[in-house]
C-alpha distance (Angstrom), angle and dihedral (degrees) to the residues before:
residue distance angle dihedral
X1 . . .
X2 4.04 . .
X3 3.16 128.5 .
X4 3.93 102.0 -92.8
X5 3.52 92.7 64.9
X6 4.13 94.7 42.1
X7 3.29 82.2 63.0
X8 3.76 105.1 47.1
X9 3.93 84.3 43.2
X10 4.44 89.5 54.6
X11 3.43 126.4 93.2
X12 3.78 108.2 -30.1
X13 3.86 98.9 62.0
X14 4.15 95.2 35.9
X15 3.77 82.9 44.6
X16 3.87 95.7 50.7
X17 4.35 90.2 34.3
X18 3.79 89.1 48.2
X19 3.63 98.6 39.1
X20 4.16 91.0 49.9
X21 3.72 86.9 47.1
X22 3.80 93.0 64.8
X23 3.78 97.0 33.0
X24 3.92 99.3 41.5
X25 4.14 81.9 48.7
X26 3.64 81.7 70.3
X27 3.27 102.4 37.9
X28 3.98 94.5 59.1
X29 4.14 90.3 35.1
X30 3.61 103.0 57.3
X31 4.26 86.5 54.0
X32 3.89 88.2 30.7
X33 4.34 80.7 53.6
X34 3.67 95.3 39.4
X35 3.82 93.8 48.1
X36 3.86 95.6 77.8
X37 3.75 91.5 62.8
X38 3.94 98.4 40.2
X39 4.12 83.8 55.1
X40 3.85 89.2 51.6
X41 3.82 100.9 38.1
X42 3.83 98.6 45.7
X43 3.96 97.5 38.1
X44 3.73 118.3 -131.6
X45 4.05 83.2 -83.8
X46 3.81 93.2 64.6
X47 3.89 108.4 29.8
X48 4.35 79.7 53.6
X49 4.00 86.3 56.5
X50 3.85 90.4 47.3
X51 3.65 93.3 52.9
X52 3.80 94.5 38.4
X53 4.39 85.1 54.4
X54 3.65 86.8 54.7
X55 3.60 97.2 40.3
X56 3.87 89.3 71.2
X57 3.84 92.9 46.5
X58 3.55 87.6 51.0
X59 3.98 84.6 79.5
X60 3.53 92.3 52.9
X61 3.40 94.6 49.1
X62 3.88 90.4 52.4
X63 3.74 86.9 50.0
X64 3.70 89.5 57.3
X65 3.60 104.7 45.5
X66 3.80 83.4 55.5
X67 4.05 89.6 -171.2
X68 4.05 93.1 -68.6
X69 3.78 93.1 113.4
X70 3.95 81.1 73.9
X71 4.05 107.3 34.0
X72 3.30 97.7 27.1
X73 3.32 89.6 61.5
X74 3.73 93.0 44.2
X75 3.83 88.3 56.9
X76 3.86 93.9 44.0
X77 4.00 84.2 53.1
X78 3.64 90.4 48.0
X79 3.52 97.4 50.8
X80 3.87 101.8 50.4
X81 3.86 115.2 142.3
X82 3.62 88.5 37.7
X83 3.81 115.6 92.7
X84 3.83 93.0 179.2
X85 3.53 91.6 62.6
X86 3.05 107.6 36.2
X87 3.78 88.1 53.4
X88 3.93 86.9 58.9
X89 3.90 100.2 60.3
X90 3.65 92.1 43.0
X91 3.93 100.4 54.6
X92 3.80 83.7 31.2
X93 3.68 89.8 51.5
X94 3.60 93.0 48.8
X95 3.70 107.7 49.9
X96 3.55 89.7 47.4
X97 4.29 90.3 56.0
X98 4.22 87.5 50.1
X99 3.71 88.4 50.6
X100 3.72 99.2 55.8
X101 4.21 85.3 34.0
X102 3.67 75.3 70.7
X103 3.53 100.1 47.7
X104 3.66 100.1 39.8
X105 4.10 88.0 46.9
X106 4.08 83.4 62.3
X107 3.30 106.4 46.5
X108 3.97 96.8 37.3
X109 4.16 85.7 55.8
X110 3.99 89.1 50.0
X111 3.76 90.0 49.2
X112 3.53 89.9 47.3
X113 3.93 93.8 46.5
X114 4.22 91.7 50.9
X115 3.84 102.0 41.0
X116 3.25 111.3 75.6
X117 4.11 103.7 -149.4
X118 3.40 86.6 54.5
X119 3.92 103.7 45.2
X120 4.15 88.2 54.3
X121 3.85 83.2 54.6
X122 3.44 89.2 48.7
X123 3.88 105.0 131.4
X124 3.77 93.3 46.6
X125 3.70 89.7 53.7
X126 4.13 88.4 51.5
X127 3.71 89.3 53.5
X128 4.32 92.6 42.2
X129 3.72 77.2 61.6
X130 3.97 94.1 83.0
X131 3.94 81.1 77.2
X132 3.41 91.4 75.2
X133 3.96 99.7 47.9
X134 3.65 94.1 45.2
X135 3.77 89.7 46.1
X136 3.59 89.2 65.9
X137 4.03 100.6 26.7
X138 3.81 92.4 64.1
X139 3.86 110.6 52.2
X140 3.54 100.3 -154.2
X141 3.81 90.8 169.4
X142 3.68 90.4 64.5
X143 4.06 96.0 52.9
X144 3.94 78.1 50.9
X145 3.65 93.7 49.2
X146 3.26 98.3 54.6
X147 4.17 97.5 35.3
X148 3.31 91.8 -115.2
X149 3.82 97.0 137.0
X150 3.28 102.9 134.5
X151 3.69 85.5 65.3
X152 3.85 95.9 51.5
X153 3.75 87.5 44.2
X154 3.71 93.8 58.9
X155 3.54 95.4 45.1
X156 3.69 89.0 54.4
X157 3.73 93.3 55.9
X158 3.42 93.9 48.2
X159 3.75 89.8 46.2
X160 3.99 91.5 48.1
X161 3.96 103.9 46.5
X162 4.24 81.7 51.6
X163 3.91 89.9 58.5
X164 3.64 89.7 42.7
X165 3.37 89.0 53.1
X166 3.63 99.1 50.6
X167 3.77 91.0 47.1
X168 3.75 96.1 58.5
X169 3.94 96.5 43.8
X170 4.11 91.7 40.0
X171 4.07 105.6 25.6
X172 4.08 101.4 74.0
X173 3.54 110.7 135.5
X174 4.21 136.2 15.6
X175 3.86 83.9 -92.8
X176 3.23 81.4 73.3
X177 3.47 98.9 81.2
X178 3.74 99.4 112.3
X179 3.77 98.7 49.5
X180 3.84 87.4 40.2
X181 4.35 84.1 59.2
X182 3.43 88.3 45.0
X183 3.59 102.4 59.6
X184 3.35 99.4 28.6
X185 3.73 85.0 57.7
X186 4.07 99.4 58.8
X187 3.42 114.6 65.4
X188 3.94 99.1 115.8
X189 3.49 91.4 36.8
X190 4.13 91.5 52.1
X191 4.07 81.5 41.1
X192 3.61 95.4 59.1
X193 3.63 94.4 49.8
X194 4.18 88.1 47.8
X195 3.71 85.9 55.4
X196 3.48 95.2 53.1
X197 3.67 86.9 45.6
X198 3.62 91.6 51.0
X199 3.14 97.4 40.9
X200 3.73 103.2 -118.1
X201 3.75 102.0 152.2
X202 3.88 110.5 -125.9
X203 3.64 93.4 -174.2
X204 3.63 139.0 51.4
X205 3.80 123.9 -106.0
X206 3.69 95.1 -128.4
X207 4.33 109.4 68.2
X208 3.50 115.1 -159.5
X209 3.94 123.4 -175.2
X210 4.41 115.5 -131.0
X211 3.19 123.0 -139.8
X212 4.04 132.3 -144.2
X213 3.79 90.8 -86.4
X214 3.55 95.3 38.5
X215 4.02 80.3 64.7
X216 3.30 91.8 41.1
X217 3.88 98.6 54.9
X218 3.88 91.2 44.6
X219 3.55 97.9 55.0
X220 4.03 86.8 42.7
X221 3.79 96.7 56.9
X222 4.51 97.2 43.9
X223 4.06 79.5 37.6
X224 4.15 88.0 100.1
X225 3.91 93.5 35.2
X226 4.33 85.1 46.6
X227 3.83 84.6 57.8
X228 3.45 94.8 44.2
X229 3.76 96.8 53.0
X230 3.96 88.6 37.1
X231 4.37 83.8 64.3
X232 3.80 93.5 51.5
X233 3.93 82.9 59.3
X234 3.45 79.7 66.0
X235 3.91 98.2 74.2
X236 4.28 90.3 7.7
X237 3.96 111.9 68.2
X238 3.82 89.3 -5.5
X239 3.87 92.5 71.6
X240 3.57 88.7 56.2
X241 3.39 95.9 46.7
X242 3.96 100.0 49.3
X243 4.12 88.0 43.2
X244 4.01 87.8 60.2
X245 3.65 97.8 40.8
X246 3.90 88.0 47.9
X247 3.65 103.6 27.8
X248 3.13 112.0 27.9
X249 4.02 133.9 -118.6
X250 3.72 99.0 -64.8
X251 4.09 85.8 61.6
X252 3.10 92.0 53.7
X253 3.88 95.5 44.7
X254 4.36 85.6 56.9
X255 3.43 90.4 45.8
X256 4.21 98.2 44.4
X257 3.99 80.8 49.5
X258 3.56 99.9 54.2
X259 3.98 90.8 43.6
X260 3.58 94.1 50.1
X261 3.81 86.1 55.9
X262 3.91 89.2 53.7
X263 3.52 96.9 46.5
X264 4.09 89.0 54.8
X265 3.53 81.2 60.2
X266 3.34 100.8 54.7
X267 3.16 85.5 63.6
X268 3.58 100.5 83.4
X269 3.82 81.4 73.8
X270 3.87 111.8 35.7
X271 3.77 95.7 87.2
X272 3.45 110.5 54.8
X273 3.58 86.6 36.8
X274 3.57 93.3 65.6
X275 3.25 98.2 37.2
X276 3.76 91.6 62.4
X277 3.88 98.7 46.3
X278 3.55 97.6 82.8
X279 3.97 96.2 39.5
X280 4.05 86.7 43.0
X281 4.39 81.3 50.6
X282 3.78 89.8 53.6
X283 4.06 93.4 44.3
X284 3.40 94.4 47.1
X285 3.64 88.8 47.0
X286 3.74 97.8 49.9
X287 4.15 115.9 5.0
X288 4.51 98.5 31.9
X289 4.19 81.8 179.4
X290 3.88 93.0 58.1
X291 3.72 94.6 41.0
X292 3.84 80.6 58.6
X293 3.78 100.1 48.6
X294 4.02 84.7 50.5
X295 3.42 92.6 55.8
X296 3.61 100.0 51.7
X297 4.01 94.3 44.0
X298 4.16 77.9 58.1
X299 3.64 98.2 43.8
X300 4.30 81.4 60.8
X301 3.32 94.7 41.4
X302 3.47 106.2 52.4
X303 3.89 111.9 28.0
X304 3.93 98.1 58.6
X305 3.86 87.7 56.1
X306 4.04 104.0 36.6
X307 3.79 85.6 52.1
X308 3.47 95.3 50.5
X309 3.90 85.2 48.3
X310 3.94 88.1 55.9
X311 3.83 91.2 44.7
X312 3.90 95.8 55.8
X313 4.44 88.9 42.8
X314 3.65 84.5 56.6
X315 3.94 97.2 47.5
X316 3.42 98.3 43.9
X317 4.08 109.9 31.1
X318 3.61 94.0 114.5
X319 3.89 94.1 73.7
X320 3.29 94.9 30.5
X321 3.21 91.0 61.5
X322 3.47 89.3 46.0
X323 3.29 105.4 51.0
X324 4.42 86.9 37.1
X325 4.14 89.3 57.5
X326 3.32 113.0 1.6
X327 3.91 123.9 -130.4
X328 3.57 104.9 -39.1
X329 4.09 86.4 64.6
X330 3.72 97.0 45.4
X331 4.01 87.4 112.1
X332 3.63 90.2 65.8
X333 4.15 93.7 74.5
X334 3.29 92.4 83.9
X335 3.80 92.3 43.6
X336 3.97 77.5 55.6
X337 3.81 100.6 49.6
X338 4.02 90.4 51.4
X339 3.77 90.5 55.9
X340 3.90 97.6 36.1
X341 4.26 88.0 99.1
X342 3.81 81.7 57.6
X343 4.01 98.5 91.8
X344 3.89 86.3 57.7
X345 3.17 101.9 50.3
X346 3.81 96.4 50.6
X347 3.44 90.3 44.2
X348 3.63 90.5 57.2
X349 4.07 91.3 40.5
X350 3.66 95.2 56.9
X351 4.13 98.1 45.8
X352 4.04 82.5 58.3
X353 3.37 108.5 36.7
X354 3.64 112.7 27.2
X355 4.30 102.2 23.2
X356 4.35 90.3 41.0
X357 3.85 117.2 10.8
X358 3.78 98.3 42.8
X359 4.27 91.7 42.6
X360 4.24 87.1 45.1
X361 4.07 91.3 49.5
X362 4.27 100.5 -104.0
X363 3.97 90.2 126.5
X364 3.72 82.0 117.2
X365 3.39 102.7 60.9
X366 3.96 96.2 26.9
X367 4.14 84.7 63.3
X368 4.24 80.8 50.9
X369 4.30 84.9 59.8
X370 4.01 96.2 40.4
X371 3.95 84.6 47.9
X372 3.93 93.9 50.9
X373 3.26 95.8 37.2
X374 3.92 95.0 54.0
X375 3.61 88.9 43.1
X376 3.95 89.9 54.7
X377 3.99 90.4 53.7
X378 3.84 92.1 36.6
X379 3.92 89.5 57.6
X380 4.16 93.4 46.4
X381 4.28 101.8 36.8
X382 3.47 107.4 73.0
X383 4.37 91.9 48.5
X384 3.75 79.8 47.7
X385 3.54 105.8 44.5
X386 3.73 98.0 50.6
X387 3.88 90.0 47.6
X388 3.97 97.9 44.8
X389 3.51 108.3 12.9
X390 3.89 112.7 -153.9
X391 3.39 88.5 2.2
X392 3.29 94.4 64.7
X393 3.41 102.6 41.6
X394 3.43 81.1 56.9
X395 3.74 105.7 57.1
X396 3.79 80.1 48.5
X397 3.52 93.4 63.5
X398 4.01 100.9 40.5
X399 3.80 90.3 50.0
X400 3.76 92.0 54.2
X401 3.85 98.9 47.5
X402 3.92 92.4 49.3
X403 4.05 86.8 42.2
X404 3.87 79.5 52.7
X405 3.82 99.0 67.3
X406 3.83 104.4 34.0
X407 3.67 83.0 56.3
X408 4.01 90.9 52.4
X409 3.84 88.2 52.9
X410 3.20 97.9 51.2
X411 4.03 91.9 55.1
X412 3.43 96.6 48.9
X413 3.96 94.0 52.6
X414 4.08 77.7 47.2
X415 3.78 91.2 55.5
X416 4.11 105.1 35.2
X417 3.73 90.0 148.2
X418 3.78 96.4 59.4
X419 4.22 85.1 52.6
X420 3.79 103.0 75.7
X421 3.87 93.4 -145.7
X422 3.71 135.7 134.6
């Protein structure tokens, strides 16, 4: 490796990986911690409720994000050293996330007004809805942008041990429902306000008013990545969503358990993962060898350990799961042991698709694999779910995130041109 890229590798990006490591350990702990005594306090019957409210916002939320957590960050990364600039994708950014907050707001609360499961669930819906403020009153992308993770990380903590918090001294009983949806609900919206508190700026100094078009051409260029990230809705929120409309909430309590288990996982590789996106953005932007030579030392890194993550969930879900929910959840290590492989596969996912096919211009066709893939689950879950359950819900969801990456592979050996690599 030469020198340039020893040097873009130093302190700033083990800083910001190492830093995230023992910040985002707390900030998927303290839920990880207060988990157990959600499960217990709500009952299977109300936690499932909770998670099927928030299922529905989940769209909403999607709809809102629009794709700019990933290329606006990429063009905030791109753009360093130049305040004018950078100033134009974040205020551009923004006002395009409040309009669709308004549009998503509308057409979640008819949704929720026509279906019927949902309208009876009405008030914890109301209260998921703080996922969608906080979603656009914390900009995330812009810590990201500008690699200041550490930052976002702390926030985060700060933000999560104050929901905890609140859930222990106001979440006592399953009547508790809506207060439980309520807090559980907040924690970008607490996190903004702990930024401003801490005085992490969330906003550049510089304020610069879009126009119509420069909407328009925001919107057009995260258009491909939208659709993309729409599709994985298709075996994401959507499982949830089908298993509590077919099931029932105690499904969808197993199966909320059991993916709560994988995300905590997936931890083991969130961190350095976003801490390389926006130096991967720049090096595939500027020096295509580097970006490669980065992407390879990752590949090493992180595969040996996620898999033996995966390996050890799958051993040991039983008492996990036992000491996670107790006995009335002890169905759900099975629902575990289907999705153990799940880590991997993400893993895998995001180092092609969001790290190199999104920073070397394949959003196009990686919106074509999220689409097929979420098709492929969409046509198989619902014949699934009502024979297994979570299980099969489940097996719905592990074979679409390892159809996810084959498919990626076999793009980019379709497109060798577009990869910049000798």
């Amino acid at each position: 490796m030469n020198a340039t890229l020893t040097r873009l590798l130093r302190r700033p990006l083990v800083g910001d990986a190492l830093s995230l490591y023992a910040v985002q350990g707390l900030n998927f702990l303290v839920p990880l911690l207060l988990l157990p005594y959600l499960l217990r306090v709500l009952s299977p019957q109300g936690y499932g409720a909770v998670v099927f409210a928030q299922s529905l916002i989940g769209y909403g939320v999607i709809l809102t994000e629009f794709g700019f957590n990933l290329t606006a960050a990429r063009d905030i990364s791109v753009a360093r050293g130049d305040p004018g600039a950078i100033a134009r994708v974040y205020w551009t950014t923004t006002a395009a996330k409040l309009g669709l907050l308004l549009v998503s707001g509308c057409l979640l609360g008819i949704v929720a007004a026509l279906v019927p499961a949902f309208r009876s669930e009405w008030p914890l819906v109301a209260a998921s809805g703080l996922l969608l403020a906080g979603n656009v009153a914390l900009p995330q992308w812009y810590f990201q942008g500008e690699e200041r993770l550490r930052d976002i990380a702390i926030v985060q903590a700060v933000s999560k041990c104050l929901v905890s918090a609140s859930a222990v001294l106001l979440v006592r009983s399953p009547r508790d429902t809506f207060a439980a949806a309520l807090i559980l609900s907040s924690p970008q919206l607490i996190g903004a306000g702990v930024a401003v508190c801490l005085r992490k700026r969330i906003a550049p100094a510089q304020f610069y008013l879009p126009t119509l078009e420069d909407l328009a051409g925001a919107l057009r260029r995260s258009a491909h990545l939208f659709l993309a990230i729409v599709s994985t809705t298709l075996y994401l929120d959507t499982n949830t969503l089908i298993l509590g409309l077919v099931c029932g909430h105690r499904e969808v309590a197993l199966y909320s358990v059991a993916n709560r288990l994988v995300s905590a996982t997936r931890m083991v590789s969130i961190p350095i993962t976003q801490a390389v996106f926006p130096r991967a953005s720049y090096l595939f932007a500027t020096q295509r060898e580097q970006a490669w030579e980065l992407m390879r030392r990752l590949a090493r890194l992180l595969f040996p350990v996620v898999g033996l993550a995966c390996l050890a969930l799958a051993l040991f879900a039983p008492p996990i799961v036992k000491i996670v929910g107790g006995a009335s959840y002890a169905d759900a290590a099975w629902v575990v042991r289907i999705m153990a492989p799940v880590p991997l596969f993400v893993v895998t996912a995001t180092l092609l698709s969001q790290t190199i096919m999104v920073n070397i211009g394949l959003a196009k066709p990686l919106a074509r694999i999220y689409l097929t893939v979420g098709a492929v689950n969409l046509a198989i879950l619902p014949a699934l779910a009502a024979r297994f359950g979570a299980d099969g819900a489940a097996a719905c969801l592990s074979t679409a995130e390892a159809l996810g990456p084959l498919l990626m592979i076999w793009t980019l050996a379709r497109h060798k041109d577009a990869l910049g690599y000798r």
